[in-house]
PDB file of N, CA, C and O in Angstrom, chain B, residues numbered from 101:
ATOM      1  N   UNK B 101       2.966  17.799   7.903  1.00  0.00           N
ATOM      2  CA  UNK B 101       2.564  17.856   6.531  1.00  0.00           C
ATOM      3  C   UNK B 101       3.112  19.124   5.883  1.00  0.00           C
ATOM      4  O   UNK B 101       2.419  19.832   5.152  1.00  0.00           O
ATOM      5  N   UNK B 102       4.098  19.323   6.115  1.00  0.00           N
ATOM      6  CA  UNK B 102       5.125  20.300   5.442  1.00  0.00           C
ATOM      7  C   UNK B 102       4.643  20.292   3.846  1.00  0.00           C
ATOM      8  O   UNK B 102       4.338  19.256   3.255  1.00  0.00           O
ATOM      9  N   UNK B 103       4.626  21.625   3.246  1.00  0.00           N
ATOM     10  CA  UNK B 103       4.666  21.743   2.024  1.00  0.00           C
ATOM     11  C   UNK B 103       3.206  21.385   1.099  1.00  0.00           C
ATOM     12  O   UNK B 103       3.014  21.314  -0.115  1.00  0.00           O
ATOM     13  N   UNK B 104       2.512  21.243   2.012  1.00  0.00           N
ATOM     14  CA  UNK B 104       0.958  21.114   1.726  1.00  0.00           C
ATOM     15  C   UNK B 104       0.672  22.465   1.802  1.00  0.00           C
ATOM     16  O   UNK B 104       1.504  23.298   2.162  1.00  0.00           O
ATOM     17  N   UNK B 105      -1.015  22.846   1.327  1.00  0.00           N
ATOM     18  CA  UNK B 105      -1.710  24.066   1.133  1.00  0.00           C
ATOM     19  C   UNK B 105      -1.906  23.670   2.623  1.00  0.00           C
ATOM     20  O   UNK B 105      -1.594  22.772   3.405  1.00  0.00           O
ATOM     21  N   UNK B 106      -2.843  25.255   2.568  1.00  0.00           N
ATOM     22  CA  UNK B 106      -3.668  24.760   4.346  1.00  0.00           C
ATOM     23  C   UNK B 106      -5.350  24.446   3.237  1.00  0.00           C
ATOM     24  O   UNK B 106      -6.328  23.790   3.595  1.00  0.00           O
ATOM     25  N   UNK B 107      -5.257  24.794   2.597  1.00  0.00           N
ATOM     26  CA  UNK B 107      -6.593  24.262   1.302  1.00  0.00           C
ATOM     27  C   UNK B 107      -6.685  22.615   1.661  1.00  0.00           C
ATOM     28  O   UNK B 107      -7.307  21.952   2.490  1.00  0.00           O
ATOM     29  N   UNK B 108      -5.642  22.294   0.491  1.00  0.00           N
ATOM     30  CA  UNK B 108      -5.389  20.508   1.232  1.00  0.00           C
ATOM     31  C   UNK B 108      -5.709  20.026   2.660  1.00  0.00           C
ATOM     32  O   UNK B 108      -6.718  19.323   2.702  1.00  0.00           O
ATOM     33  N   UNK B 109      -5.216  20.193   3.605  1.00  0.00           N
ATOM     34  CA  UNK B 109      -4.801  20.474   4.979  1.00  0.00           C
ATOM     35  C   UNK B 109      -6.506  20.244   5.312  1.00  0.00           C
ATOM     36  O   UNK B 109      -6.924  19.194   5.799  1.00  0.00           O
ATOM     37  N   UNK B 110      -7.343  21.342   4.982  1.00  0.00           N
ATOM     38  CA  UNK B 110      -8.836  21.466   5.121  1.00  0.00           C
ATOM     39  C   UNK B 110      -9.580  20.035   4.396  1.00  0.00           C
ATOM     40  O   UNK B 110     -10.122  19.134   5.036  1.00  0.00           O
ATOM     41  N   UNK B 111      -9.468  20.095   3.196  1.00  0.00           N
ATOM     42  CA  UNK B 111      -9.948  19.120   2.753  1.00  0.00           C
ATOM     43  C   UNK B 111      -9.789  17.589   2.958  1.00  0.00           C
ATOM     44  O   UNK B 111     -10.648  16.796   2.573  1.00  0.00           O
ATOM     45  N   UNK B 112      -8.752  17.250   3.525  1.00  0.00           N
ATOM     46  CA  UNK B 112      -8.244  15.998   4.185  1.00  0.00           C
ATOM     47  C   UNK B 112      -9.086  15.708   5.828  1.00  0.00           C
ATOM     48  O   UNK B 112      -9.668  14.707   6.246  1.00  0.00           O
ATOM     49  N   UNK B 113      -8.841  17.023   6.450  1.00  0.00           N
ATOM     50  CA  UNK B 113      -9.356  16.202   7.593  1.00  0.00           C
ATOM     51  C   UNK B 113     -11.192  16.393   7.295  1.00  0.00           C
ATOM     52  O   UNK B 113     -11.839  15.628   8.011  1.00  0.00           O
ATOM     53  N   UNK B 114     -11.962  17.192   6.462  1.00  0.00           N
ATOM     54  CA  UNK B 114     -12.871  17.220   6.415  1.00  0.00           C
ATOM     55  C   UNK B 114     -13.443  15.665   5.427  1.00  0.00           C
ATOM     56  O   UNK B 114     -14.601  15.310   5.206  1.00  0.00           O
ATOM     57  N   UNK B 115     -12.591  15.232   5.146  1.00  0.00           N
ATOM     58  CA  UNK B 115     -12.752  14.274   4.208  1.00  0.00           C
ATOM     59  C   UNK B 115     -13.364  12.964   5.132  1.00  0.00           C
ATOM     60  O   UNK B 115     -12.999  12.707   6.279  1.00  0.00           O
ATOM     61  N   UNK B 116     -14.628  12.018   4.157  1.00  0.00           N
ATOM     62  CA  UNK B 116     -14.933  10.900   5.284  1.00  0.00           C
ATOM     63  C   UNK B 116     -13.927   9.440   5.268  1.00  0.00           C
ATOM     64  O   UNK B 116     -13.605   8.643   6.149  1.00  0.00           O
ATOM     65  N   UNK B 117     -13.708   9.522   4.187  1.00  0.00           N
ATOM     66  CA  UNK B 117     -12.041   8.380   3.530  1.00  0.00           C
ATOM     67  C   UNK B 117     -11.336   8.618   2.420  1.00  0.00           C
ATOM     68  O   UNK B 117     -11.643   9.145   1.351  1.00  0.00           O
ATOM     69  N   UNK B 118      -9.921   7.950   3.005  1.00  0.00           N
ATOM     70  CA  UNK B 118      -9.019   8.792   1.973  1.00  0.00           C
ATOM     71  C   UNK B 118      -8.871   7.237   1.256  1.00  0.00           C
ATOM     72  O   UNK B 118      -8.893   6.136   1.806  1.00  0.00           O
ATOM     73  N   UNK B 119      -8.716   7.582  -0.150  1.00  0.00           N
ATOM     74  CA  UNK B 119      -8.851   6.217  -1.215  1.00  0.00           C
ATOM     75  C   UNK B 119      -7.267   6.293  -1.501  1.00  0.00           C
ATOM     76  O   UNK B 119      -7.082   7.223  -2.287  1.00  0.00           O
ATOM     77  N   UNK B 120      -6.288   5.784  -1.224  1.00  0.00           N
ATOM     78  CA  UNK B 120      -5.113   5.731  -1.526  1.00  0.00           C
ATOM     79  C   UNK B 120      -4.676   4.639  -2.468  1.00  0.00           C
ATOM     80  O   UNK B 120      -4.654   3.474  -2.073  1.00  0.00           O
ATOM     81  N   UNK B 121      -4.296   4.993  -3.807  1.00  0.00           N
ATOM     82  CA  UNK B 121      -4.063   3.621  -5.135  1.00  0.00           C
ATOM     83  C   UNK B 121      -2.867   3.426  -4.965  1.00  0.00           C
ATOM     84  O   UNK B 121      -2.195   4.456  -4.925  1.00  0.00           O
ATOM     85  N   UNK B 122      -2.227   2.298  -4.824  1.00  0.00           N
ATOM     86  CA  UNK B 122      -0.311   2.474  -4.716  1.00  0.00           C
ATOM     87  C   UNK B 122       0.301   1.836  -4.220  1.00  0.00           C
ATOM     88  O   UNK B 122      -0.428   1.655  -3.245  1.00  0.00           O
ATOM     89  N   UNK B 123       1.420   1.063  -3.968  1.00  0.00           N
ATOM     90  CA  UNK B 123       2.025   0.832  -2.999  1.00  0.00           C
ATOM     91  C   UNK B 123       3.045   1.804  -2.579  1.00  0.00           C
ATOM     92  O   UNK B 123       3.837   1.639  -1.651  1.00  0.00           O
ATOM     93  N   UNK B 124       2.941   3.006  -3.474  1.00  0.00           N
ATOM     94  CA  UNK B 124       4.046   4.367  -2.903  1.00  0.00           C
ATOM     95  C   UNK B 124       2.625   4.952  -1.632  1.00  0.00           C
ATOM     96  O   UNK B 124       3.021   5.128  -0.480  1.00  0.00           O
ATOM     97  N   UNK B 125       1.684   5.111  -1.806  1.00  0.00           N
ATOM     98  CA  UNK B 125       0.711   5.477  -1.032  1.00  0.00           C
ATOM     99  C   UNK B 125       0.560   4.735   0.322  1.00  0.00           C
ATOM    100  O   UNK B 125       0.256   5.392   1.318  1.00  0.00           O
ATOM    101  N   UNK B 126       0.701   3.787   0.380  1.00  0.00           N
ATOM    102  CA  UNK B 126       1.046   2.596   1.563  1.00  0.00           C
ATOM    103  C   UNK B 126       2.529   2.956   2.176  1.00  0.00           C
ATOM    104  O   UNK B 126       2.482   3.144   3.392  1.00  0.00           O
ATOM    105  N   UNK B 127       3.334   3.040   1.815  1.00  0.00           N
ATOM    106  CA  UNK B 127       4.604   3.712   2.074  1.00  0.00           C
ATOM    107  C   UNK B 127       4.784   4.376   3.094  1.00  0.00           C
ATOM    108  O   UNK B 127       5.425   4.292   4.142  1.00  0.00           O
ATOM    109  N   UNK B 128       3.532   5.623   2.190  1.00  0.00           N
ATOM    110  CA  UNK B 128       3.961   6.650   2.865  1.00  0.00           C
ATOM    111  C   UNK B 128       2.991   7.992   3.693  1.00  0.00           C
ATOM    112  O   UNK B 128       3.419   8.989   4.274  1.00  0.00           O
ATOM    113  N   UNK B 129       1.937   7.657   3.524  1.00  0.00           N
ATOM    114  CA  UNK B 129       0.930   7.865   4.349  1.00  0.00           C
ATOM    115  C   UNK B 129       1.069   7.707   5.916  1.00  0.00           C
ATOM    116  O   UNK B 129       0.489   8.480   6.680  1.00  0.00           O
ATOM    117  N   UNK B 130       1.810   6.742   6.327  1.00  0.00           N
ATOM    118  CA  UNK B 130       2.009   6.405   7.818  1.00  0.00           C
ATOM    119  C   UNK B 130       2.581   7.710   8.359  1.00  0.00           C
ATOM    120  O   UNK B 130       2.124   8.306   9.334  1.00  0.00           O
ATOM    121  N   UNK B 131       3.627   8.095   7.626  1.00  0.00           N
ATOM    122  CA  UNK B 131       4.634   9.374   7.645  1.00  0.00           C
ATOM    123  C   UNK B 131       4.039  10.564   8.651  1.00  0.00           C
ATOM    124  O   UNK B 131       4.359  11.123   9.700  1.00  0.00           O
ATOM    125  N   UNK B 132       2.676  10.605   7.388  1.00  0.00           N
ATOM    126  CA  UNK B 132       1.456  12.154   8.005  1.00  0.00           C
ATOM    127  C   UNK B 132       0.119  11.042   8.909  1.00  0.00           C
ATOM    128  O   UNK B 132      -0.780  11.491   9.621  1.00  0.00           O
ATOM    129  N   UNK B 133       0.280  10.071   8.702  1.00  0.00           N
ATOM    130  CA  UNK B 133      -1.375   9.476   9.634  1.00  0.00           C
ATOM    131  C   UNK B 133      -1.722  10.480  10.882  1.00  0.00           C
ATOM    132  O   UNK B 133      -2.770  11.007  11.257  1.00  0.00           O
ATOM    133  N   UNK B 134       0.032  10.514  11.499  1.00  0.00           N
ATOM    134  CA  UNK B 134      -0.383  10.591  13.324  1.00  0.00           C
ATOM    135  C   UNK B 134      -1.121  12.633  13.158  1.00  0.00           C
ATOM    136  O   UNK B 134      -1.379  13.281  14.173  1.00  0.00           O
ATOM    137  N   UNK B 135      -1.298  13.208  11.743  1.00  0.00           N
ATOM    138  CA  UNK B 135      -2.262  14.451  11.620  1.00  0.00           C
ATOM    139  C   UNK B 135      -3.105  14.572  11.216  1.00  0.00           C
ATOM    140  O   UNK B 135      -3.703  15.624  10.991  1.00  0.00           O
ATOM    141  N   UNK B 136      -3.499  13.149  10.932  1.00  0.00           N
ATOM    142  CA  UNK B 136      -5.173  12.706  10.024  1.00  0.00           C
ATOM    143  C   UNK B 136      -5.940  11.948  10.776  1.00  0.00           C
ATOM    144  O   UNK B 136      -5.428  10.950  11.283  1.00  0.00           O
ATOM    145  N   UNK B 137      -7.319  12.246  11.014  1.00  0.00           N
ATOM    146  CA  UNK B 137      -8.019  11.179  11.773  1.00  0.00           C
ATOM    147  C   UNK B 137      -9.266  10.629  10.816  1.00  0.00           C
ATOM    148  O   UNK B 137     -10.222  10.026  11.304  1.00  0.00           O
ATOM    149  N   UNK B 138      -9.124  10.945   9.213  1.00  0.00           N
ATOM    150  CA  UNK B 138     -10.030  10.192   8.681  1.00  0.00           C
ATOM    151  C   UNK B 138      -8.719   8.603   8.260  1.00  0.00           C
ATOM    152  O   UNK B 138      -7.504   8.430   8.171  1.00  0.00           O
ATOM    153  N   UNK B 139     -10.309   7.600   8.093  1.00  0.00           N
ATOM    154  CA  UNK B 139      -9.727   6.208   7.773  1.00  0.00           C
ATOM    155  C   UNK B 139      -8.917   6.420   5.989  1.00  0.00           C
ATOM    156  O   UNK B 139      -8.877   7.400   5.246  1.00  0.00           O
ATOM    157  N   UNK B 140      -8.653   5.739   5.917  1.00  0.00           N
ATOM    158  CA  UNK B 140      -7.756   5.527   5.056  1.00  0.00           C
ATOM    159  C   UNK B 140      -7.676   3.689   3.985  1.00  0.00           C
ATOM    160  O   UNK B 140      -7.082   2.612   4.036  1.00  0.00           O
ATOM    161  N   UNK B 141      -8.611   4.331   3.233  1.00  0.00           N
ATOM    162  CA  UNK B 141      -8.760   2.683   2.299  1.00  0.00           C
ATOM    163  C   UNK B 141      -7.419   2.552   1.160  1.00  0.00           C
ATOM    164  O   UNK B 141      -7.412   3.007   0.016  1.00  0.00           O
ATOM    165  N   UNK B 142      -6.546   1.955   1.700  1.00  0.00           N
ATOM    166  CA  UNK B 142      -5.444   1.172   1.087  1.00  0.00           C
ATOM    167  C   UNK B 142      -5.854   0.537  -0.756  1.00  0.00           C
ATOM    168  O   UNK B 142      -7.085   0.527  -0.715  1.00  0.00           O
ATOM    169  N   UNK B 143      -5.560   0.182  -1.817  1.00  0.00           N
ATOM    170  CA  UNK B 143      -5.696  -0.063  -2.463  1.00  0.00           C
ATOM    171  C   UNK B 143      -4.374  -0.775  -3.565  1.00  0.00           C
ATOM    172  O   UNK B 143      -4.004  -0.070  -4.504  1.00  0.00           O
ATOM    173  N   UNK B 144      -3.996  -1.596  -3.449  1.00  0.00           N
ATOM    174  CA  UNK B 144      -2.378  -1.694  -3.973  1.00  0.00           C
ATOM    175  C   UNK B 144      -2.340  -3.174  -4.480  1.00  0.00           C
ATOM    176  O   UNK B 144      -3.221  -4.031  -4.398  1.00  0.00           O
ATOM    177  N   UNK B 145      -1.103  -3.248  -5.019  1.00  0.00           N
ATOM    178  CA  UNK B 145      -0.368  -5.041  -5.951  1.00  0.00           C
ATOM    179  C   UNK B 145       0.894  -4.867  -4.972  1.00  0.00           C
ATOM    180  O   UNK B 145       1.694  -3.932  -5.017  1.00  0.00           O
ATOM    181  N   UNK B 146       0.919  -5.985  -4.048  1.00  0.00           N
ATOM    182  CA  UNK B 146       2.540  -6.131  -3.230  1.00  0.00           C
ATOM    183  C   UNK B 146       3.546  -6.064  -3.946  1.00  0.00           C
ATOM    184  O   UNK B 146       3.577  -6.909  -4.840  1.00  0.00           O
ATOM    185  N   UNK B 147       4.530  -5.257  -3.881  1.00  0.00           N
ATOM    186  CA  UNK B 147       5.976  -5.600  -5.005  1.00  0.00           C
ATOM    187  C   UNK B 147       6.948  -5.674  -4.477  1.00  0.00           C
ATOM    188  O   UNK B 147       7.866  -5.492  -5.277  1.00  0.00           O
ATOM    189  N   UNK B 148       7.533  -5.989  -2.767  1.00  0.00           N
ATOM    190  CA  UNK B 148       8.438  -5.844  -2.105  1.00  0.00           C
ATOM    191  C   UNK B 148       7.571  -6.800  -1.002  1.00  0.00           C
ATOM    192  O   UNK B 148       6.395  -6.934  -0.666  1.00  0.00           O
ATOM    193  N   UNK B 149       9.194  -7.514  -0.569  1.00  0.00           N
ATOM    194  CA  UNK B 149       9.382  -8.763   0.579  1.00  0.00           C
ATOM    195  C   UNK B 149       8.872  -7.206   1.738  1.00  0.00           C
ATOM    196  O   UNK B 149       7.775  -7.132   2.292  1.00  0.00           O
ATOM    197  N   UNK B 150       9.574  -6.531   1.812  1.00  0.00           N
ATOM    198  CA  UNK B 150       8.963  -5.688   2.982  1.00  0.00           C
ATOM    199  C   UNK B 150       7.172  -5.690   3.190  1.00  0.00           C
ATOM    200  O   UNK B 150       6.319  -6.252   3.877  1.00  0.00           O
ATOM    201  N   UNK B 151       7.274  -4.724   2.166  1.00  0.00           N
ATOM    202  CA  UNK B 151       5.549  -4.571   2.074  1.00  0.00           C
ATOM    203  C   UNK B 151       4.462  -5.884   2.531  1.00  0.00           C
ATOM    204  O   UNK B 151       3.400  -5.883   3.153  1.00  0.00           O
ATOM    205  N   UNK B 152       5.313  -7.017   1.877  1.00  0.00           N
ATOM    206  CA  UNK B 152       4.176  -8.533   2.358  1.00  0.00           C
ATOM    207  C   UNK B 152       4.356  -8.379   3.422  1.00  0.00           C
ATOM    208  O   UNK B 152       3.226  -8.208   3.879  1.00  0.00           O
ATOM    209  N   UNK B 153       5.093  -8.309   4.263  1.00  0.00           N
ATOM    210  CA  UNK B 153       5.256  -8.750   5.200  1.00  0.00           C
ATOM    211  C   UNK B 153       3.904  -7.651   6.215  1.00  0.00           C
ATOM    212  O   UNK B 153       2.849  -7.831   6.824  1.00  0.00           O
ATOM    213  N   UNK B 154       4.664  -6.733   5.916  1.00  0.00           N
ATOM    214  CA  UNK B 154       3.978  -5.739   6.632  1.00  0.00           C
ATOM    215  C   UNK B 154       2.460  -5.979   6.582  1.00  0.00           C
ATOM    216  O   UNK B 154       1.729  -5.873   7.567  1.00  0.00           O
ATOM    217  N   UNK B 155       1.950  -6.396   5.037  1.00  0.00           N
ATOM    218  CA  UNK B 155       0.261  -5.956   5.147  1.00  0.00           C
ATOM    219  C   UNK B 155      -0.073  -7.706   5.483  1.00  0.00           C
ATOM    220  O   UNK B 155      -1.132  -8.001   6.036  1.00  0.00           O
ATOM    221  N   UNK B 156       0.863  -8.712   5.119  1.00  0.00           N
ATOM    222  CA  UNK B 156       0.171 -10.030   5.385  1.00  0.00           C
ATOM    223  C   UNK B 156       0.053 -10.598   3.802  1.00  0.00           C
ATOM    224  O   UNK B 156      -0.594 -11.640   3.691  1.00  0.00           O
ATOM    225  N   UNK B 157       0.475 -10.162   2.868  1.00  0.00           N
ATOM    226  CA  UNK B 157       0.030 -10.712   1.720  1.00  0.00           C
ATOM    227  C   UNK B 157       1.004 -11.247   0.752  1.00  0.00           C
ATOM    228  O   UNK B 157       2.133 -10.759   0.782  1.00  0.00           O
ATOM    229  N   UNK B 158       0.670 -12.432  -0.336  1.00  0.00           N
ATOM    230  CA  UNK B 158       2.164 -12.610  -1.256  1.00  0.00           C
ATOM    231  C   UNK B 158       2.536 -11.772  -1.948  1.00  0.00           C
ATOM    232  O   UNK B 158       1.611 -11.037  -2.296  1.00  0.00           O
ATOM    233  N   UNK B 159       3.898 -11.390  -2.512  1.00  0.00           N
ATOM    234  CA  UNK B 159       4.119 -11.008  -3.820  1.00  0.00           C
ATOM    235  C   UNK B 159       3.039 -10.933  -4.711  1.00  0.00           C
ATOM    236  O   UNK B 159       2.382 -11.960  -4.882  1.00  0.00           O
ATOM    237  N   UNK B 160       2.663  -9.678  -5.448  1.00  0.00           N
ATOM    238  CA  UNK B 160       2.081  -9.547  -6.552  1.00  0.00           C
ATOM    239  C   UNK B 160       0.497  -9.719  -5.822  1.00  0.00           C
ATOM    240  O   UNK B 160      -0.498  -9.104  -6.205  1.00  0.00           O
ATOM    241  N   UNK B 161       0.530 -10.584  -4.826  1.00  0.00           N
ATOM    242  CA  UNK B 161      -0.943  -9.934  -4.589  1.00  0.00           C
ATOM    243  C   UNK B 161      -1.525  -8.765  -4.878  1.00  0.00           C
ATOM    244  O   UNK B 161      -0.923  -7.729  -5.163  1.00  0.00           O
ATOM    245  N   UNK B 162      -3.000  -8.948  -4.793  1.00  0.00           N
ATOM    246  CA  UNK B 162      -3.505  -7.413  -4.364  1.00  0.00           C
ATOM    247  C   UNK B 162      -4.332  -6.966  -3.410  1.00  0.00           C
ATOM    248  O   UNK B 162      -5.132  -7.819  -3.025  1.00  0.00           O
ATOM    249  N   UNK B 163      -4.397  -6.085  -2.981  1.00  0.00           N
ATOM    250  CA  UNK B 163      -4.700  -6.069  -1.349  1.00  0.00           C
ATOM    251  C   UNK B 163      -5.755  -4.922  -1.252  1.00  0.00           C
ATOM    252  O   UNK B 163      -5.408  -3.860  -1.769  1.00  0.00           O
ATOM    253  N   UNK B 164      -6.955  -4.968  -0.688  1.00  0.00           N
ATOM    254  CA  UNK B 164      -7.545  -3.385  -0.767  1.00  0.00           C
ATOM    255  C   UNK B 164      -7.559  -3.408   1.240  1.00  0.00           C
ATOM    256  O   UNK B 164      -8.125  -4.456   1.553  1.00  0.00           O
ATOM    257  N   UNK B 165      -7.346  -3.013   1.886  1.00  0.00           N
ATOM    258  CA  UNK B 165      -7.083  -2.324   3.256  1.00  0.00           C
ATOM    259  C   UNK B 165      -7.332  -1.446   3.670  1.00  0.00           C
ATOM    260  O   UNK B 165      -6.689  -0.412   3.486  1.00  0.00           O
ATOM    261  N   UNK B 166      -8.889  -1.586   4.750  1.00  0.00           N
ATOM    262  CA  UNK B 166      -9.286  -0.338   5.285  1.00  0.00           C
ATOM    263  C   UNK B 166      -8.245  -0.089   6.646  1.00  0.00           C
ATOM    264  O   UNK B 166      -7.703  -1.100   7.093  1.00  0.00           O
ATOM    265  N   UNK B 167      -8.000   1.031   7.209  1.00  0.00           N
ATOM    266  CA  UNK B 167      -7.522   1.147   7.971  1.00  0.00           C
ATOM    267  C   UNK B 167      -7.923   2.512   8.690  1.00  0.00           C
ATOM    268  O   UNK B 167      -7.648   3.660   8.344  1.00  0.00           O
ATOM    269  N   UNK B 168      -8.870   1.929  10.117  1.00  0.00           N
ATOM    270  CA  UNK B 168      -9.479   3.691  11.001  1.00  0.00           C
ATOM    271  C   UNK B 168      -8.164   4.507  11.746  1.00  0.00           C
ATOM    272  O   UNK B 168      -8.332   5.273  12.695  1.00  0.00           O
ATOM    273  N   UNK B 169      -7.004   4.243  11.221  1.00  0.00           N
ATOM    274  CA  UNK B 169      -6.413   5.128  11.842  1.00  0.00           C
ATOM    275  C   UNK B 169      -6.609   4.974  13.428  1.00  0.00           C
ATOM    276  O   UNK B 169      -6.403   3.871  13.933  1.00  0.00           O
ATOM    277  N   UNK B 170      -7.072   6.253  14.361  1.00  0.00           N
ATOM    278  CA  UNK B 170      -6.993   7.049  15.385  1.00  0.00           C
ATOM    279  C   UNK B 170      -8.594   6.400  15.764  1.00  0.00           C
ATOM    280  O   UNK B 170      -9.195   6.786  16.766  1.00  0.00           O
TER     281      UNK B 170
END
């Protein structure tokens, strides 16, 4: 998690879920997961053949996705 505070850094893992709105947030969260051990509630509209695939859903769906991580 390069380029974060250690403020942030604190507040993330003290955090009980992280509310992520986006499909840039779905992206890219996986990136830092393996330094976070709170869950992580997904919140997004599919806009890419990738992305369906990945979460299970159509085009333009919308998807809310808990996910415990670790």
């Amino acid at each position: 998690m390069e380029g974060t505070s250690e403020r942030f850094r604190t507040l993330l893992e003290e955090a009980d879920l992280i509310i992520a709105k986006g499909q840039g947030y779905y992206e890219s969260i996986p990136e830092v997961e393996p330094a976070i051990s709170t869950p992580v509630c997904y919140i997004l509209r599919v806009k890419c053949r990738l992305v369906a695939e990945s979460i299970g859903a159509p085009l333009q769906g919308n998807v809310v996705k808990l996910d415990f991580g670790k």
